[in-house]
C-alpha positions in Angstrom: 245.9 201.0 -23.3 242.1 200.1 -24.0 241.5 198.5 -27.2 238.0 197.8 -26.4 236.0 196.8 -24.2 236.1 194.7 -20.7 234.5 191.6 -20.4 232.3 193.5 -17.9 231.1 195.9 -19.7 230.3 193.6 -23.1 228.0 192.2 -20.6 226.4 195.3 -18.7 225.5 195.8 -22.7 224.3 192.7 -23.9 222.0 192.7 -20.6 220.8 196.4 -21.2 220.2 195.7 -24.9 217.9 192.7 -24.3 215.2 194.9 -23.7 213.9 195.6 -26.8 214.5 193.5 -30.2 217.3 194.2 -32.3 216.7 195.5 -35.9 217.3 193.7 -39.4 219.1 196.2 -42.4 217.0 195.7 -45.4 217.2 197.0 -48.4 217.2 200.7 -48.5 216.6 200.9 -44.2 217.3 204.2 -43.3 219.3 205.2 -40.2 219.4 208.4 -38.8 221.3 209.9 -35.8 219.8 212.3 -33.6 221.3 214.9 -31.0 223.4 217.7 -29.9 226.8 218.7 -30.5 228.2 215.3 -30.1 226.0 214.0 -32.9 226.2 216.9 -34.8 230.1 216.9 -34.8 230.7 219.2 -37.4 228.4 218.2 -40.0 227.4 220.4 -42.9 223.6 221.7 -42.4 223.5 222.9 -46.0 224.4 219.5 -47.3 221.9 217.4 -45.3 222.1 214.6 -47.6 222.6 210.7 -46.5 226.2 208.9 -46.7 227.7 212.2 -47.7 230.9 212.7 -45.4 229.7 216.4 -45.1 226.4 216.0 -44.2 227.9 212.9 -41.3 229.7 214.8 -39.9 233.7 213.8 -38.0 231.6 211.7 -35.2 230.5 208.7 -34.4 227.4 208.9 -36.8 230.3 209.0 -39.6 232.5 205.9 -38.2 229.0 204.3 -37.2 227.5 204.8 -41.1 230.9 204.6 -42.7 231.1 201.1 -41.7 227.5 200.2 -42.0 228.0 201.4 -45.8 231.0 199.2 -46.3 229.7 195.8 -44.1 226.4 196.3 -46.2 227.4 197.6 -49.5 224.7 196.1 -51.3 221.5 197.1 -49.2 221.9 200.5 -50.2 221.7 201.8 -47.0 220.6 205.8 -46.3 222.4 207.3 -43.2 221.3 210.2 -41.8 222.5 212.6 -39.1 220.5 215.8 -37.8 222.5 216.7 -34.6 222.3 219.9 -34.0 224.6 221.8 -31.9 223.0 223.0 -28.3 219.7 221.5 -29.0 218.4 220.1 -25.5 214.9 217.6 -25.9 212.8 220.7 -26.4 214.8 222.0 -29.5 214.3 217.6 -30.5 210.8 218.1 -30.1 210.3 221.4 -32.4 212.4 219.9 -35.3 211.0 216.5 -35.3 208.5 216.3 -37.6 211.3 217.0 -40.1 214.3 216.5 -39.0 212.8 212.9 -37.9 209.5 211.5 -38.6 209.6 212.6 -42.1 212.8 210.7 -43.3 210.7 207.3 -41.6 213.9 206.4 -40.3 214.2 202.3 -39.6 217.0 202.6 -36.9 216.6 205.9 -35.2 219.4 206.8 -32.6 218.9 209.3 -30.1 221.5 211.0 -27.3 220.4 214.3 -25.9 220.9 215.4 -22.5 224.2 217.1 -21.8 222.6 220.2 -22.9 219.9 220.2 -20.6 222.2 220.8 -17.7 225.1 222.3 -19.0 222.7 224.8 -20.2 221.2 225.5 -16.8 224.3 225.8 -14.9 225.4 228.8 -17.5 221.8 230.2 -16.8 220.4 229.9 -20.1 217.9 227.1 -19.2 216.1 226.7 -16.4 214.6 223.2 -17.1 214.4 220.6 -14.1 215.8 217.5 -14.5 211.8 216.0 -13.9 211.2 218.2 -17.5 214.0 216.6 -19.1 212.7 213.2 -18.1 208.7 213.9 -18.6 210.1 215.6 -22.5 211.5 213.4 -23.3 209.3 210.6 -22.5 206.5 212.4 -24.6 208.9 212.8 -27.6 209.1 209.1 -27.9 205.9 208.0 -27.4 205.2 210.5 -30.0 208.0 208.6 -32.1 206.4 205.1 -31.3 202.9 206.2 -32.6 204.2 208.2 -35.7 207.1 205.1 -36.5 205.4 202.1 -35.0 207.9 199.6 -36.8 210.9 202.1 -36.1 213.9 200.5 -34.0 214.6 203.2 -31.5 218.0 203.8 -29.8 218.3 205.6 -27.0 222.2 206.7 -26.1 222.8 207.3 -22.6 224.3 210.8 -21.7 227.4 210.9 -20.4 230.2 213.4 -18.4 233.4 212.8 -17.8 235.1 214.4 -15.2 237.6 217.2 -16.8 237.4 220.0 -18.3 234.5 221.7 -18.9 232.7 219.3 -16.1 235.1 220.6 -13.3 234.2 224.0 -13.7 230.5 223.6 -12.5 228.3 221.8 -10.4 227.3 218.6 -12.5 226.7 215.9 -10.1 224.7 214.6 -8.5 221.8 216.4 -10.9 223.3 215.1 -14.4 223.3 211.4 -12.6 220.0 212.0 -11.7 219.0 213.0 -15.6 220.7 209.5 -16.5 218.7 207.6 -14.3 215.8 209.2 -15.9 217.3 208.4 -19.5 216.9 204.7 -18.9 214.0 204.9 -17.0 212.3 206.9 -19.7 214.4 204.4 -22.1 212.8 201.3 -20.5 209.2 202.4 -20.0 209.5 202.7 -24.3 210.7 199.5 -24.8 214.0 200.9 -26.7 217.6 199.9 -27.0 219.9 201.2 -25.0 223.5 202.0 -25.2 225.1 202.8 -21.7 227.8 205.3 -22.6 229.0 206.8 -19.5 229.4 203.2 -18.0 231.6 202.7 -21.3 233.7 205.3 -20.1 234.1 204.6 -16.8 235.1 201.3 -18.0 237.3 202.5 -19.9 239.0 205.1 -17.4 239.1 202.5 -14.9 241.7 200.0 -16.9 243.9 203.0 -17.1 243.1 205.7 -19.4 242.3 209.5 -18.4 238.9 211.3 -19.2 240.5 213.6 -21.2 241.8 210.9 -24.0 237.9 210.0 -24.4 236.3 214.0 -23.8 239.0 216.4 -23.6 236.4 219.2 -22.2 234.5 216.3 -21.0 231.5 216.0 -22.9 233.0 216.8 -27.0 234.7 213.3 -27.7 238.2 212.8 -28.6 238.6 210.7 -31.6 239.0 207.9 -29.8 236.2 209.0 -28.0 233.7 208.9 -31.2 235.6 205.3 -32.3 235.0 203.8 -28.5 231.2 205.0 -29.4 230.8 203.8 -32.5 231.8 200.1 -31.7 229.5 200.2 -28.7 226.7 201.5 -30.5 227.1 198.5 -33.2 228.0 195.7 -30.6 224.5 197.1 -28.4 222.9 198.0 -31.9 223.5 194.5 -33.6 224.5 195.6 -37.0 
């Protein structure tokens, strides 16, 4: 049974998360969660307003900002989540004056990627992984320029093998649109929070990928919980 996680993986993150410098909450900082369907989770779109259960979502940006709102009662804090299901860093890029650079988020989180694959290999995309990488890479330099004092996390896209992921070709393309994440990650000077390898970890000491991703990408919830503790621990808050 994993409880959390394995003294090699708490340090495969505190190395990854060196790179850039982890935020401070203030007063009224506003965090906001951006994505697909595993941001999204459910949330209500006609209710997008912060720390409303509703508008979180049953994810990890509701365990994430659930907590945050209790550790840090007294900051006032704004939580935010605009995942949308199916978006891909295209759909990201079209929504993000408003669904981003307008709420001047001071954490902003960011995993997107599943969707840029999944959607191929069910021909409704025909995006390269090299797209993926050279999208997204604009998107946050446009971020950095708009938010210059904006603590960017980028979440690393993950598949686990069941489900969904059996049924078509995933790999080796969806590794190579990982490497890319960090890569593109790096180059931006962002946090990082290494999902898949969380995963793995996890699978390895004993679980299987369907208690963390039963289709193998929608998380379990012990899937979003696993998340949410590795987003804080990498996060620092």
């Amino acid at each position: 049974m994993v409880t959390g996680t394995s003294a090699a993986a708490a340090g495969f993150f505190a190395t990854s998360a060196d790179a850039a410098e982890k935020p401070t909450l203030k007063s009224g900082s506003v965090i906001l969660f951006q994505g697909d369907s595993i941001t999204d989770a459910g949330r209500d779109k006609k209710n997008q307003v912060a720390n409303e259960p509703k508008s979180l979502g049953r994810g990890y940006p509701a365990v994430i900002g659930a907590g945050l709102l209790a550790d840090h009662a007294a900051l006032n804090l704004q939580v935010h989540n605009r995942g949308i299901s199916g978006h891909k860093v295209p759909d990201l890029d079209k929504r993000w004056d408003r669904d981003c650079i307008d709420l001047k988020p001071n954490i902003l989180s960011i995993l997107v990627g599943v969707n840029d694959i999944w959607h191929k290999l069910n021909g409704k995309y025909d995006g390269t992984a090299e797209v993926y990488r050279d999208g997204f890479a604009t998107l946050l330099k446009r971020t950095k320029k708009a938010l210059p004092d904006t603590t960017i996390v980028v979440c690393e896209p993950f598949a686990l093998k069941c489900g969904a992921v059996l049924k078509g070709e995933w790999f080796p393309d969806f590794d190579v649109r990982r490497a890319y994440a960090k890569e593109v990650a790096d180059a931006a000077g962002t946090l990082w929070v290494p999902f898949q390898k969380m995963f793995d970890d996890a699978i390895a000491e004993g679980t299987k990928p369907e208690k963390w991703a039963r289709d193998g990408v929608h998380p379990t919830a012990e899937g979003h919980a696993l998340m949410s503790k590795m987003w804080r621990q990498v996060v620092g808050v």
